[in-house]
C-alpha positions as CSV (number, residue, x, y, z in Angstrom):
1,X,97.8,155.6,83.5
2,X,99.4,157.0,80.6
3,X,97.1,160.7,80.8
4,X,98.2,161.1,84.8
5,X,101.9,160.8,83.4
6,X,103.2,157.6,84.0
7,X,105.7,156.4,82.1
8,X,105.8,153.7,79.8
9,X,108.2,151.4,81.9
10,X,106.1,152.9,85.4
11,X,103.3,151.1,83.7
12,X,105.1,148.1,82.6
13,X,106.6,147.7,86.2
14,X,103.1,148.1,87.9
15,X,101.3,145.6,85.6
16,X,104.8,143.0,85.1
17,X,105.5,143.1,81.5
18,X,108.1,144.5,79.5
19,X,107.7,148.4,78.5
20,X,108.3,147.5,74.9
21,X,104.5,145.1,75.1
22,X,102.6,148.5,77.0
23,X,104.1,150.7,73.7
24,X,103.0,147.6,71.2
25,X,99.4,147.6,73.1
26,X,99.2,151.5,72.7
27,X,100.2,151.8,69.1
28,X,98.0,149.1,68.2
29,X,95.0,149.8,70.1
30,X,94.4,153.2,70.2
31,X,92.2,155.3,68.6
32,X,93.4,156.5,65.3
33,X,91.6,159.7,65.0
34,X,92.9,161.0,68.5
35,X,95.3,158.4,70.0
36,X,93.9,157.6,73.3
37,X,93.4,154.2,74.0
38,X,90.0,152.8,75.3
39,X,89.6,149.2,76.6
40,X,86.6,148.8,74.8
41,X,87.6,149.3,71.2
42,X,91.3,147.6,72.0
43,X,88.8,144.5,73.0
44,X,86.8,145.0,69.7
45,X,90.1,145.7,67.6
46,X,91.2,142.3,69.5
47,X,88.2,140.5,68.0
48,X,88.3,141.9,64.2
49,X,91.9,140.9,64.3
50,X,91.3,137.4,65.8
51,X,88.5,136.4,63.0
52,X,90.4,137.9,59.9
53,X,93.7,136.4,60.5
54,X,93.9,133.4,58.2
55,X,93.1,129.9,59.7
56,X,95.0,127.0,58.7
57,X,93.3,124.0,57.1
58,X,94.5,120.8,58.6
59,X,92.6,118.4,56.5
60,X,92.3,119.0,52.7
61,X,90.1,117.5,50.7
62,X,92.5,115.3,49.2
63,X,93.4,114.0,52.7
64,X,89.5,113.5,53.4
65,X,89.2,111.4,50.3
66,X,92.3,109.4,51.0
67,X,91.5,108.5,54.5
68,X,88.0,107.7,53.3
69,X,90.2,104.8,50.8
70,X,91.7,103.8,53.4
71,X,88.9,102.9,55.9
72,X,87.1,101.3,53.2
73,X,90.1,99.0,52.6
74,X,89.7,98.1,56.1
């Protein structure tokens, strides 16, 4: 929508979301070597971003072991 010169908030308005989320999507999706933005490598950019951000770790060793004492006290 963008290349047939829409606007930013003319696409925000058509799709409901705030222009300032289309600008976030286009600057962090688009292609770095010529800056137009393709669906496919926004949806793989998506995916790299999803499996390298760090993952929390609920239960620690420690916690293992202590719940382990625990049961066995049981």
């Amino acid at each position: 929508m963008q290349k047939q010169g829409s606007s930013l908030a003319e696409i925000a308005k058509s799709i409901g979301v705030h222009k300032s989320t289309i600008s976030r999507e286009l600057q962090r999706n688009s292609d770095q070597r010529n800056g137009d933005y393709k669906v496919d490598l926004a949806q793989k950019k998506y995916h790299q971003r999803h499996a390298n951000k760090p993952k929390s770790i609920r239960f620690t060793q420690e916690i293992k072991e202590d719940y382990s004492i625990a049961q066995n006290r049981l």
